[in-house]
C-alpha positions in Angstrom: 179.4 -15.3 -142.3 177.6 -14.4 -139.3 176.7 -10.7 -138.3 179.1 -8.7 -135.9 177.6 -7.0 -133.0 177.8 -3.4 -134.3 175.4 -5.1 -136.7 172.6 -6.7 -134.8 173.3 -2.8 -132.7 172.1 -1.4 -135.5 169.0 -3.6 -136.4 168.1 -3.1 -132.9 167.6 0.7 -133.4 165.5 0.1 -136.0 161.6 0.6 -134.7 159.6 -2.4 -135.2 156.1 -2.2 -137.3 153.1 -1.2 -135.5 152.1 -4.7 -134.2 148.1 -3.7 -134.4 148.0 -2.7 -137.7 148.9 -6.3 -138.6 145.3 -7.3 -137.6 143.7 -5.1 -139.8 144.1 -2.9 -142.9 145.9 0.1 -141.9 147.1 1.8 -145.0 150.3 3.0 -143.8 148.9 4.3 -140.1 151.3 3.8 -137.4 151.1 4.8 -134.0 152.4 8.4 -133.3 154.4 9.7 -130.8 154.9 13.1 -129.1 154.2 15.7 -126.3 151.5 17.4 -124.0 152.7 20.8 -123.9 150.0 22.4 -121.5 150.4 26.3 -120.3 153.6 25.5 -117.5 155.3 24.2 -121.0 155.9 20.7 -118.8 156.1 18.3 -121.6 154.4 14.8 -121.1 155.2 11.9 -123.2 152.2 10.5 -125.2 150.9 8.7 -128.2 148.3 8.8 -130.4 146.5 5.9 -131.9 144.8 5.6 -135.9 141.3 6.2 -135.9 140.4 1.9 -136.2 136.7 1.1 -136.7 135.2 -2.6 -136.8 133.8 -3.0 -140.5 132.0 -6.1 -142.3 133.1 -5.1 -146.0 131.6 -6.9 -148.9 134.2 -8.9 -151.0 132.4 -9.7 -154.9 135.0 -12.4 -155.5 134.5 -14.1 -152.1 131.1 -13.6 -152.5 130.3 -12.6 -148.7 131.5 -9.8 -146.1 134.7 -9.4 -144.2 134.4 -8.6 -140.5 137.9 -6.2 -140.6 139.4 -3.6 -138.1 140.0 -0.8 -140.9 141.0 3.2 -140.4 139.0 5.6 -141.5 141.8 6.3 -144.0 141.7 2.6 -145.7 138.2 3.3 -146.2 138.4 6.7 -148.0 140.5 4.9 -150.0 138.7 1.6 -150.5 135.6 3.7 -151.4 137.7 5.5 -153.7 139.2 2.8 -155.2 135.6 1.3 -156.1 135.3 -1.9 -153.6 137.3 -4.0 -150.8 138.5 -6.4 -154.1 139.8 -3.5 -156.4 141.5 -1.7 -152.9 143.6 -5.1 -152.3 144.6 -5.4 -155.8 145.5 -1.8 -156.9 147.0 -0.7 -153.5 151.3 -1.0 -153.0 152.4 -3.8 -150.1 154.0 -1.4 -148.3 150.3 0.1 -147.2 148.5 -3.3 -147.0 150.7 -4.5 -144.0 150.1 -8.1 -143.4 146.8 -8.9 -143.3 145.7 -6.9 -146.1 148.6 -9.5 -148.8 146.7 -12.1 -147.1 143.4 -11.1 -148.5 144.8 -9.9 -151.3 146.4 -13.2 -152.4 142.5 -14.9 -151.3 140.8 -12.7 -153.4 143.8 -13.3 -156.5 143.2 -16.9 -156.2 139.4 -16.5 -156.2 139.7 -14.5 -159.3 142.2 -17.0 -160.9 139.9 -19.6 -160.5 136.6 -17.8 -161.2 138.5 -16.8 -164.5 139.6 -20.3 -165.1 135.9 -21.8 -164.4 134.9 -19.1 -167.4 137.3 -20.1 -169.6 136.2 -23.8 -168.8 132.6 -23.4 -169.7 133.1 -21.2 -172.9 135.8 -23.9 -174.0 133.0 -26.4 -173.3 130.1 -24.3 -175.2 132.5 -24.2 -178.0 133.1 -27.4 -177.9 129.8 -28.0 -177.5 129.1 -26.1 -180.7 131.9 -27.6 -183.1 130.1 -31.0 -182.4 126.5 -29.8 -182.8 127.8 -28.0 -186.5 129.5 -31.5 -187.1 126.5 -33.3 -186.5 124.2 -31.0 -188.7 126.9 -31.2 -191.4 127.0 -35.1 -191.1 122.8 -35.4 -190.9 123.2 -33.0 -194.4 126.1 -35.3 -195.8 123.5 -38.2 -194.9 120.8 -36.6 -196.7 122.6 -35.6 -199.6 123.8 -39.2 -200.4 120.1 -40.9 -199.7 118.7 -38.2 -202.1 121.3 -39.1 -204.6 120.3 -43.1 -203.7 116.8 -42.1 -204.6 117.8 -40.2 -207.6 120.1 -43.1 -208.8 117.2 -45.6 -207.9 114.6 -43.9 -209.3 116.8 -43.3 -212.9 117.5 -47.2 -213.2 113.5 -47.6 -212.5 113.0 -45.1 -215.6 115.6 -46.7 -217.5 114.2 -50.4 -216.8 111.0 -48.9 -218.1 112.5 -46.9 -221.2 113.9 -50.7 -222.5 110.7 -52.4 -221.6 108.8 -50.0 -223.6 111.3 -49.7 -226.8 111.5 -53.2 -226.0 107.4 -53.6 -226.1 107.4 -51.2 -229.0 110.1 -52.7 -231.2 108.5 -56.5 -230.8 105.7 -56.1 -232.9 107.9 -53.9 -235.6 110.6 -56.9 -235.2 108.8 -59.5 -234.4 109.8 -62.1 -236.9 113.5 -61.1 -237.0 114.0 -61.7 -232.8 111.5 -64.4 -233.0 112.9 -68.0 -232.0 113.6 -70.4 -234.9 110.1 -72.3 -235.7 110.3 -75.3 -234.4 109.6 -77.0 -238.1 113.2 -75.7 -238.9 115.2 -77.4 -235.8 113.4 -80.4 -236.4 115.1 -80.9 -239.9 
């Protein structure tokens, strides 16, 4: 249903945001409003702006500095909170104000993907190191079975040369028992 007019008269009451502090990072400064009250107790209507200062802050996630309009509030409080990256992620919405949730969802996605690029590269070094142990179990493997090639090769060598020398010694021993037939007797 659409909204009576008592009800868009009562959003118009409703002060809008500090337009500036959208530029910058604020922390909750707005723009203050009150009186002159000099000696003749004549009030005069004024206002008093935050105390904004032009700052390049460095951003470790970015990698490079942030030319910003910042109060000197946002800084106590970004030196406080350790860094420009750790005063975007720690501090509530509310104080950020626009421009501060767009750096802070910059500096989240730099983080995410710095974080994800980590990840990547110790997947791949483990990776990387599952295959090399694969290979150094496969080169072992291969050893193993040429060693036990060599073994077996080298014991049917010794056997070969056991027979031949039983075989050598047993012929003169045997002689006439594994000698042929004489050929006198398959003549007959």
């Amino acid at each position: 249903m659409f909204p009576s007019l008592r009800a868009l008269a009562s959003l118009a009451n409703v002060s809008t945001p500090f337009k500036r502090s959208s530029l910058g990072l604020f922390h909750g400064k707005l723009k203050q409003y009150g009186n002159n009250v000099p000696f003749s107790k004549k009030k005069t209507r004024r206002t008093w702006l935050p105390n904004v200062q032009n700052k390049r802050l460095m951003s470790e996630a970015l990698g490079r500095k942030l030319e910003l309009k910042v109060t000197t509030r946002a800084l106590k409080t970004i030196k406080k909170h350790g860094g420009l990256d750790q005063y975007l992620l720690k501090t509530k919405p509310e104080l950020l104000g626009y421009e501060g949730m767009r750096l802070r969802i910059i500096v989240r996605e730099a983080l995410q993907t710095e974080a994800d690029a980590q990840a990547e590269a110790k997947r791949v070094e483990e990776e990387a190191a599952r295959l090399e142990k694969e290979k150094q179990l496969a080169e072992e493997q291969a050893a193993r079975l040429a060693s036990q090639k060599q073994l077996q090769a080298q014991r049917k060598v010794q056997a070969k040369k056991e027979r031949r020398r039983s075989e050598s010694l047993a012929g003169p021993i045997l002689g006439a028992q594994h000698s042929s037939p004489s050929p006198s007797v398959s003549a007959r």
